[in-house]
GUVEXPA-271884 format. One record per residue (C-alpha): x, y, z. Coordinates in pm, 1 decimal. Layout:
<pts>
<pt east="X" north="Y" up="Z"/>
...
</pts>
This chain:
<pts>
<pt east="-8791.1" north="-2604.9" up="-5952.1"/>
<pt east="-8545.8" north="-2896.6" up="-5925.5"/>
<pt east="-8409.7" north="-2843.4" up="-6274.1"/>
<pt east="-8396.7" north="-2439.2" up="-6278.5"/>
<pt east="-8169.0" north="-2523.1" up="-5938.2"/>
<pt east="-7977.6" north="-2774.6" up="-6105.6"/>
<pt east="-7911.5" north="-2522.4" up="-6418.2"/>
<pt east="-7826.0" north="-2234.7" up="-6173.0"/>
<pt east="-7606.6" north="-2420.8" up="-6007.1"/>
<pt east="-7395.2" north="-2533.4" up="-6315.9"/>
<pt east="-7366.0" north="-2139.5" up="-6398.3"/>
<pt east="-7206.5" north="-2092.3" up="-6059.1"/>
<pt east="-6957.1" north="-2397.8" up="-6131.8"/>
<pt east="-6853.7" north="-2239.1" up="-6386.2"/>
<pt east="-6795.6" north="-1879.4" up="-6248.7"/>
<pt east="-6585.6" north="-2016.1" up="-5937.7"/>
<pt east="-6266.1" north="-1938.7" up="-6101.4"/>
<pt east="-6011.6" north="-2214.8" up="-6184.7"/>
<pt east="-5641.1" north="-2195.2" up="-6294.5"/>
<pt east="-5470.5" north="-2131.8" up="-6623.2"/>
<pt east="-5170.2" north="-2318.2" up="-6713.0"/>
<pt east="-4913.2" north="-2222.0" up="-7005.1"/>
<pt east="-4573.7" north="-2339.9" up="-7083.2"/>
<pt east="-4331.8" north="-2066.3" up="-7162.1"/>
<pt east="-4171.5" north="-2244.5" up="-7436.2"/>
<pt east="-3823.7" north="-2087.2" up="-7522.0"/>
<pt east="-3757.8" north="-2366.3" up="-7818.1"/>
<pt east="-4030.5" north="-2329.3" up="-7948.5"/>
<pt east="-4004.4" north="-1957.7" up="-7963.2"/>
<pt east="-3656.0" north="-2014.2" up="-8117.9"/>
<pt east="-3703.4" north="-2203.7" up="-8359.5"/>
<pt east="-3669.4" north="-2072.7" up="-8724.1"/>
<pt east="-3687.8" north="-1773.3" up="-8540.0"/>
<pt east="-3345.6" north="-1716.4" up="-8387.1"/>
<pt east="-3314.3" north="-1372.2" up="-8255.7"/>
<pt east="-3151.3" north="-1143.1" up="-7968.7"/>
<pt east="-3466.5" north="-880.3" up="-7831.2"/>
<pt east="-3467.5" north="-531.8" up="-7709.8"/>
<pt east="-3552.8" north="-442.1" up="-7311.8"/>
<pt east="-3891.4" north="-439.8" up="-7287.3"/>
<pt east="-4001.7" north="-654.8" up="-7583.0"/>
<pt east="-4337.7" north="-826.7" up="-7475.4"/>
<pt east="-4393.9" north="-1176.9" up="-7598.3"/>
<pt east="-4738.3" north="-1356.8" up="-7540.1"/>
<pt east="-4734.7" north="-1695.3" up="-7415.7"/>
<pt east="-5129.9" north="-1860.1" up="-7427.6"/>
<pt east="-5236.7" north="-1558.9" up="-7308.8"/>
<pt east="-5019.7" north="-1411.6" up="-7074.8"/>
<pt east="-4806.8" north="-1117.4" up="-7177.0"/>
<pt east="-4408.2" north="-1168.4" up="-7068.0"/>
<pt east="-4129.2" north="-881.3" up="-7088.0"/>
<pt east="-3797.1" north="-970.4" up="-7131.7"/>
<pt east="-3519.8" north="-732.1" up="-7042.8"/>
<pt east="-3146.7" north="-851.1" up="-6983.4"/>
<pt east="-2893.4" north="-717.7" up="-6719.0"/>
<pt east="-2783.3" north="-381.3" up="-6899.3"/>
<pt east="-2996.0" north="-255.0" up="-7132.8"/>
<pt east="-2810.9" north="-177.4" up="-7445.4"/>
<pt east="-2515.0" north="-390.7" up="-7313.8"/>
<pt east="-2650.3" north="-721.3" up="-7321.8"/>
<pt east="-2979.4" north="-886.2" up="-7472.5"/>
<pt east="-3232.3" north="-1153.4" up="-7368.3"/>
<pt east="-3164.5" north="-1425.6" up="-7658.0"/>
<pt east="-3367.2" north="-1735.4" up="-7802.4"/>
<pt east="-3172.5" north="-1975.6" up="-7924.6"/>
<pt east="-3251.2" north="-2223.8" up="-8208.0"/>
<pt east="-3175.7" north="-2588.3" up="-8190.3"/>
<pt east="-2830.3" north="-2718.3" up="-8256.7"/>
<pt east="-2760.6" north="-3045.1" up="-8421.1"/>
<pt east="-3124.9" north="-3111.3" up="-8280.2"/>
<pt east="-3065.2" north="-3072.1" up="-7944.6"/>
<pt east="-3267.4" north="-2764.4" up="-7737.7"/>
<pt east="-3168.6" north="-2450.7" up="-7652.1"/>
<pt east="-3370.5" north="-2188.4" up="-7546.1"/>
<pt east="-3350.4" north="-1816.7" up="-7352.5"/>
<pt east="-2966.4" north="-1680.6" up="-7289.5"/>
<pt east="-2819.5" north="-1406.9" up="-7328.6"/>
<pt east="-2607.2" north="-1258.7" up="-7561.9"/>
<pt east="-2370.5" north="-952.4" up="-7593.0"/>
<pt east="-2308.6" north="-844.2" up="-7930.2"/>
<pt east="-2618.3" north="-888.3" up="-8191.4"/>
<pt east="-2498.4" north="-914.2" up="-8603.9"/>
<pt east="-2736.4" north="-618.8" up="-8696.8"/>
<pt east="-2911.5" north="-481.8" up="-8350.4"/>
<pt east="-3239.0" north="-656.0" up="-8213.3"/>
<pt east="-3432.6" north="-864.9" up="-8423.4"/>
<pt east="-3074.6" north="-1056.2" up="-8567.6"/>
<pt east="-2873.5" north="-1355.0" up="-8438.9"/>
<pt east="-2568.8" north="-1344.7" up="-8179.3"/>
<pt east="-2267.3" north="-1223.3" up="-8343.1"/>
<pt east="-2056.0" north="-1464.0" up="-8113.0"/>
<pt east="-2259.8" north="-1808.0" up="-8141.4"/>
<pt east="-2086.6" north="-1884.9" up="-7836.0"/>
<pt east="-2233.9" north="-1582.1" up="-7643.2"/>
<pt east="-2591.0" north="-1661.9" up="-7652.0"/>
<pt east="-2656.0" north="-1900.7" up="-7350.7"/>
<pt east="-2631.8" north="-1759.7" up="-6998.6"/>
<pt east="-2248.7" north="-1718.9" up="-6870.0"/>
<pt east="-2058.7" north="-1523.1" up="-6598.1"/>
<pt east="-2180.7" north="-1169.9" up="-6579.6"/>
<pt east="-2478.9" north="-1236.6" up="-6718.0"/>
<pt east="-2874.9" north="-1255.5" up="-6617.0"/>
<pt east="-3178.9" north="-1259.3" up="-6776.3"/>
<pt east="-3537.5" north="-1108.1" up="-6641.6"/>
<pt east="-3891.0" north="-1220.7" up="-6731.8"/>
<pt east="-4171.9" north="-970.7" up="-6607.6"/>
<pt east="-4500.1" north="-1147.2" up="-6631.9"/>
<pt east="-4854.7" north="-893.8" up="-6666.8"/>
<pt east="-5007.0" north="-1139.9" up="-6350.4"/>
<pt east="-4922.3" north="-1300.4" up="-6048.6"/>
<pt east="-4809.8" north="-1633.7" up="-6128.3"/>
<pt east="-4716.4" north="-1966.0" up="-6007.6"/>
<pt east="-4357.7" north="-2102.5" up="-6182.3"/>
<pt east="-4267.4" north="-2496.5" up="-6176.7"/>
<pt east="-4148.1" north="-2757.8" up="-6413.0"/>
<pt east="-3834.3" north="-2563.5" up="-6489.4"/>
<pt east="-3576.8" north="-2735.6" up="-6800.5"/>
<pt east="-3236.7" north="-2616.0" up="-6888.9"/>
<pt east="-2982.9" north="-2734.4" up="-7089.1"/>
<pt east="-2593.2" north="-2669.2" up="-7085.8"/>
<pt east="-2335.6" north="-2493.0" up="-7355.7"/>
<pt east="-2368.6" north="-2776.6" up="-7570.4"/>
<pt east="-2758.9" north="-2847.0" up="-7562.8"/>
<pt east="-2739.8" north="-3088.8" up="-7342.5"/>
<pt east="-2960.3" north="-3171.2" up="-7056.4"/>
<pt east="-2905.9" north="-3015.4" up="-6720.8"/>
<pt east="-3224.3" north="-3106.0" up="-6509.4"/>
<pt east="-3068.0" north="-3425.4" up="-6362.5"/>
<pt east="-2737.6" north="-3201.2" up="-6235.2"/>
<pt east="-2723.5" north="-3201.2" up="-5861.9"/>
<pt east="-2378.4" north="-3016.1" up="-5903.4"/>
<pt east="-2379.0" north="-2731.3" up="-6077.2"/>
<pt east="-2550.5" north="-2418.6" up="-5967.8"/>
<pt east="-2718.7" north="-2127.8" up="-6107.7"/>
<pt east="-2914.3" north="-1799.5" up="-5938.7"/>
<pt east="-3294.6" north="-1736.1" up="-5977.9"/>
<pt east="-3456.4" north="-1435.3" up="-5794.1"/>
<pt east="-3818.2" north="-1375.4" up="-5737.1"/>
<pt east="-3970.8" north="-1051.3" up="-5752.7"/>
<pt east="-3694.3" north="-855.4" up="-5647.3"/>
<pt east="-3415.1" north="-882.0" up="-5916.9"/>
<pt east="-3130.4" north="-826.0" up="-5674.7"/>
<pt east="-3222.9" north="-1073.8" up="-5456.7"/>
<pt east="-3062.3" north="-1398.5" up="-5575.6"/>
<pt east="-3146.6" north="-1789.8" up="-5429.6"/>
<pt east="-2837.4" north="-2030.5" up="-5523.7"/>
<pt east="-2971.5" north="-2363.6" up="-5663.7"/>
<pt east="-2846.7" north="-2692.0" up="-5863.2"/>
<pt east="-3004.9" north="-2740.3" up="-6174.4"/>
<pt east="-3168.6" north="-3011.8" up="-6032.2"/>
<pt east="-3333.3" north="-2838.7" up="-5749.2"/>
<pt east="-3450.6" north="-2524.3" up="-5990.4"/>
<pt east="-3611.3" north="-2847.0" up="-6160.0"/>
<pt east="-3848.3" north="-2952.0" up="-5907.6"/>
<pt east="-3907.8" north="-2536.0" up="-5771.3"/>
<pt east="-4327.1" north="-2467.3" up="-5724.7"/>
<pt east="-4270.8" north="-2089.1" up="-5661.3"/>
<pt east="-4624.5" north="-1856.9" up="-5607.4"/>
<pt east="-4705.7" north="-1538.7" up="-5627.4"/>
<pt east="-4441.6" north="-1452.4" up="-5883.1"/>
<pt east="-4420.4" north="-1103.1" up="-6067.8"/>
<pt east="-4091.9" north="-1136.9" up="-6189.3"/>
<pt east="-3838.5" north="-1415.9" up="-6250.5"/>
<pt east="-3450.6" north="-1355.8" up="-6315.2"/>
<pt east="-3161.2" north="-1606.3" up="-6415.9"/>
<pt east="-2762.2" north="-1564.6" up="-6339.2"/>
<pt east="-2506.9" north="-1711.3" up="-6404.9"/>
<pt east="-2351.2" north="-1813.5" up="-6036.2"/>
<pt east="-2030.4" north="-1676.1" up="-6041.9"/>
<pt east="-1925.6" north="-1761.9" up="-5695.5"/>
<pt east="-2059.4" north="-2136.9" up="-5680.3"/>
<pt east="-1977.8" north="-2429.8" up="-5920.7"/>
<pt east="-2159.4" north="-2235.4" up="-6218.2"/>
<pt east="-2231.2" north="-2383.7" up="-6566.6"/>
<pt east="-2326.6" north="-2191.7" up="-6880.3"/>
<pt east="-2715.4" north="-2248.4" up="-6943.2"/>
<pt east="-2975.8" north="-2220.2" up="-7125.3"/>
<pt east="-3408.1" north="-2196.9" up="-6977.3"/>
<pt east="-3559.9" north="-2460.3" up="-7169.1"/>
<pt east="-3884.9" north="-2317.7" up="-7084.4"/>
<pt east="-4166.9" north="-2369.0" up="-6756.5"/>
<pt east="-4479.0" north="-2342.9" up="-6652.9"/>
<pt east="-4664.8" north="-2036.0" up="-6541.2"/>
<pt east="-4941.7" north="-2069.6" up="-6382.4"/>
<pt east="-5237.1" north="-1752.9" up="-6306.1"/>
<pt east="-5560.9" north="-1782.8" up="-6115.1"/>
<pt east="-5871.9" north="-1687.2" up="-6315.3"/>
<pt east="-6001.5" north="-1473.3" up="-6074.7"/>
<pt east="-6385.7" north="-1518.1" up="-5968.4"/>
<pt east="-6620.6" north="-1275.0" up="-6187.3"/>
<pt east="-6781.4" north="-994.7" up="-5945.5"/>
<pt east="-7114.9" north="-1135.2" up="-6044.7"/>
<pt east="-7066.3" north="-1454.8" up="-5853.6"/>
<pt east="-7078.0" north="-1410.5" up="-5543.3"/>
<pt east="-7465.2" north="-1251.4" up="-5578.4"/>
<pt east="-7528.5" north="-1530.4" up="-5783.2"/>
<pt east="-7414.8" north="-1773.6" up="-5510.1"/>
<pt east="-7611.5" north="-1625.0" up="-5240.9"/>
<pt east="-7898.2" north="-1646.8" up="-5477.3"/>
<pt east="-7892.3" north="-1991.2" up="-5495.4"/>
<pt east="-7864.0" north="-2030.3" up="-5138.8"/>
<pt east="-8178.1" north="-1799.2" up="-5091.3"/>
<pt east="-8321.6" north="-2039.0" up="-5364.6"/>
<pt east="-8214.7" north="-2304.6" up="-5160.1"/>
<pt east="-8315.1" north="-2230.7" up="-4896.9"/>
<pt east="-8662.9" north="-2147.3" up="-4931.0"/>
<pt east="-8715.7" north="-2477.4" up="-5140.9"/>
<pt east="-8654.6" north="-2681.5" up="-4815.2"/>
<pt east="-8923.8" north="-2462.8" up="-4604.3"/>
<pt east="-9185.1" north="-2511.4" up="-4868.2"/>
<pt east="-9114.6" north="-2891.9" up="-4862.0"/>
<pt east="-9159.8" north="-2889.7" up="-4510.2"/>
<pt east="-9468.5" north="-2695.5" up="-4451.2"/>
<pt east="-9593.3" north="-2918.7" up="-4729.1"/>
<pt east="-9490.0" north="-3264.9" up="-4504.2"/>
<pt east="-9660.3" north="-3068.3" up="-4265.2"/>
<pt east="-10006.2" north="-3013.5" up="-4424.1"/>
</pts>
């Protein structure tokens, strides 16, 4: 009895749910693979399904930008693509994320977002910047939170739909790129659990009365 417990209760263990982490990795999706993407274009990251749509559809497009002179770049924006979606930025100094311009990541579950990385114009590293600002909305696209680059950094954000990135036009803004971040989804608990559970306790429960009456024999 002791061991059929023990093995039931390492099934339930393993149906409590638990949570599953991916890194939406914008350099990595870049590189040798530098490209400007329609509205709507779904990319998977380790599972989880992410739409990308810019500002005005048509008018501007989420970009991925490849590295330059090593140094990361990542998601922008640019205005003008060399031969529609699928090709590179026909301005290569249109494809970060400048005045006028926004970016918006739709994700196919609720997620928690943290460990946020940008870089600037020039690839270089933003996530120390307590300066500069940028604008991230959650979940409603027109409603925008002013941060430095530095405080975006350290952001733990749940129960996220949607993520969007401007360009602050009325702070101290600085053209950027999104490195990349986490994204983090519960694995919800399987609808056979919670009978198993109570099973166990039932189990449980009815091992301890047969001890006793046995003590009591």
């Amino acid at each position: 009895m002791k061991n059929f417990l023990a093995a039931i209760a390492a099934s339930a263990a393993a149906l409590t749910g638990s949570a599953h982490a991916v890194f939406l990795d914008f350099v990595a999706e870049a590189a040798g693979n530098e490209r400007g993407v329609a509205d709507g274009t779904v990319i998977n990251f380790g599972g989880l399904d992410v739409t990308f749509s810019s500002l005005s559809a048509g008018v501007f497009y989420a970009y991925f930008d490849d590295l330059s002179s090593g140094k990361p770049a990542g998601l922008g924006v640019c205005e003008v693509l060399v031969a529609g979606p699928g090709s590179e930025c026909a301005n290569t100094g249109d494809d970060n994320i400048r005045s006028g311009e926004a970016v918006t990541l739709t994700f196919s579950e609720t997620v928690t977002v943290s460990d946020f990385s940008f870089t600037d114009a020039l690839h270089n590293d933003l996530n120390s910047n307590d300066t500069n600002t940028l604008l991230i909305a959650f979940n409603d696209p027109n409603v925008f939170q002013q941060f430095t680059f530095a405080e975006a950094v350290a952001l733990v954000m749940s129960g996220v739909d949607l993520i969007r990135f401007a360009f602050d036009d009325a702070g101290s803004g600085l053209q950027f790129y999104v490195n990349g971040f986490e994204a983090t989804s519960a694995v919800p608990l399987p609808a056979a659990a919670p009978l198993l559970l109570a099973g166990i306790a039932g189990l449980g429960f009815a091992s301890r009365r047969r001890k006793k009456a046995d003590q009591n024999l």
